[in-house]
C-alpha positions as CSV (number, residue, x, y, z in Angstrom):
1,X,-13.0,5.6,-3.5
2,X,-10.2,7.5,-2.3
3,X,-11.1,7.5,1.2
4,X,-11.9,3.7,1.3
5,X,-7.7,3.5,0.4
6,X,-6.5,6.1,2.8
7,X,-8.9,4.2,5.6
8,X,-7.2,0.9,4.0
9,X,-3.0,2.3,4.3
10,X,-4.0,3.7,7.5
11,X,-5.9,1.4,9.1
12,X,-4.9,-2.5,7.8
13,X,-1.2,-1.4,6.6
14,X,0.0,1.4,9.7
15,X,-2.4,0.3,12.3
16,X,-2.1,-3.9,11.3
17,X,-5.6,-3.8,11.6
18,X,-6.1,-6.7,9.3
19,X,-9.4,-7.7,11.7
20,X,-10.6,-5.2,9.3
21,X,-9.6,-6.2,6.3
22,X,-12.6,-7.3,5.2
23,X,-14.1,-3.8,5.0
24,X,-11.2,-2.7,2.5
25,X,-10.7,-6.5,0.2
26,X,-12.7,-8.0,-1.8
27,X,-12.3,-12.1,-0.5
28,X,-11.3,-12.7,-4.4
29,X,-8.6,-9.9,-4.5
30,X,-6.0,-10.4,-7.9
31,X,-2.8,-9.1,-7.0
32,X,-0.3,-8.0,-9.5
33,X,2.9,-8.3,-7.0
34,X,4.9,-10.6,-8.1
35,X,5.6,-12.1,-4.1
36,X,2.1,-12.2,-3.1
37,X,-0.7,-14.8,-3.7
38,X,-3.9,-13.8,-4.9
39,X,-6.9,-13.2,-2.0
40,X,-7.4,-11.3,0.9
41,X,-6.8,-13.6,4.0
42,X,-3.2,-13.9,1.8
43,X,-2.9,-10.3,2.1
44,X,-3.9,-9.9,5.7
45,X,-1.4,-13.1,6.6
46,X,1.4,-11.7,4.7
47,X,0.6,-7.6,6.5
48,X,0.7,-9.5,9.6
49,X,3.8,-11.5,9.3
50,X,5.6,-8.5,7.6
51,X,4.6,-5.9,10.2
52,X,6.3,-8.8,12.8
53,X,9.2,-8.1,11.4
54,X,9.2,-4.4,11.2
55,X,7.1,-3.7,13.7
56,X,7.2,0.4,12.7
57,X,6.8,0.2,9.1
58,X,4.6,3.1,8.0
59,X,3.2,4.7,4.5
60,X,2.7,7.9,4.2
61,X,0.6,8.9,1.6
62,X,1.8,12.2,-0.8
63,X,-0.3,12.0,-3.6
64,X,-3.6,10.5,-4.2
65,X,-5.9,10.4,-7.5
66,X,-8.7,8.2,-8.7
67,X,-10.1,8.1,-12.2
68,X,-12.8,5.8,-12.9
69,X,-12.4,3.0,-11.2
70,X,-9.3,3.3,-10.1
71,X,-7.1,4.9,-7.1
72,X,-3.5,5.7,-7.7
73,X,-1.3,6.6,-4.5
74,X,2.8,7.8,-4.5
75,X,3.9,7.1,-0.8
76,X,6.6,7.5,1.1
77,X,7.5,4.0,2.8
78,X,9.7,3.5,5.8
79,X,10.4,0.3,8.1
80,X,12.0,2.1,10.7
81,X,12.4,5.9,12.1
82,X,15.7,6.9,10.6
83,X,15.0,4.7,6.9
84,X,15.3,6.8,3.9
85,X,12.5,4.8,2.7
86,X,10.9,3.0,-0.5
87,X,8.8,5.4,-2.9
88,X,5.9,3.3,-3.9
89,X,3.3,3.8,-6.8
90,X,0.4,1.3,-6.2
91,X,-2.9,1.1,-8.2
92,X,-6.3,-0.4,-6.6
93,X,-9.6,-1.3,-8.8
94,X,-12.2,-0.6,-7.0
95,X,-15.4,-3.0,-7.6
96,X,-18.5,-3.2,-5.1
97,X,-17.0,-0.9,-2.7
98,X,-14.0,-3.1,-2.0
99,X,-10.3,-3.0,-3.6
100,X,-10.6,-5.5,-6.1
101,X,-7.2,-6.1,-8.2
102,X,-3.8,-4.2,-6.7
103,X,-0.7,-3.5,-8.5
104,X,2.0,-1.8,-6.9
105,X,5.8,-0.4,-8.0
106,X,8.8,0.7,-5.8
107,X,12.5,2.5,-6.0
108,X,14.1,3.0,-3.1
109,X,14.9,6.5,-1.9
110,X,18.8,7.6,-3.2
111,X,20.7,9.8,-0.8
112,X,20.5,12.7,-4.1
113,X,19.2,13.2,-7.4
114,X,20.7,14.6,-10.9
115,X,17.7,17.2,-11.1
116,X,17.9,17.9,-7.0
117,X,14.2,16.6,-6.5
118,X,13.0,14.1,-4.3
119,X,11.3,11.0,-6.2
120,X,8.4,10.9,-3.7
């Protein structure tokens, strides 16, 4: 399962293969993001018209567990070389081999921290 979302950020999200998108998305996919419909020609329309308009957006994945039949990954999300990024938490259900239901949080990188960590 974990490989199936790595192949899926790389591949449909950093490579805008959404051609592909069928190998990672179940056709019925429920998304929990409150600015996207449910369904994966949705998703692949939406990947497509955001990677238009930032044209290097890229996730890089830092942490990656699955339990069940889930896959949570903590990435590092920039739009352009030089963007302090987005740290992003997003959950996949994994059902027949395809993501199945997505749900996905984000805070933007701050310039410091109180504790002097990084958040992603």
């Amino acid at each position: 399962m974990s490989e199936l979302i790595r192949d899926y950020l790389e591949l449909v999200w950093n490579q805008v293969r959404t051609d592909l998108a069928d190998r990672f998305l179940a056709e019925d996919l429920i998304q929990h993001n409150p600015n996207l419909p449910d369904g994966r020609k949705a998703l692949a329309d939406f990947v497509d018209g955001f990677r238009g308009q930032f044209p290097d957006a890229h996730f890089e994945i830092r942490r990656l567990a699955a339990q069940d039949d889930l896959v949570f990954v903590h990435s590092l999300f920039t739009t352009h070389p030089g963007h302090r990024g987005v740290a992003v938490v997003d959950v996949f259900r994994i059902a027949d081999g395809l993501i199945a239901e997505h749900w996905d949080l984000r805070e933007d990188v701050p310039e410091t921290t109180v504790s002097g960590n990084e958040i992603v």
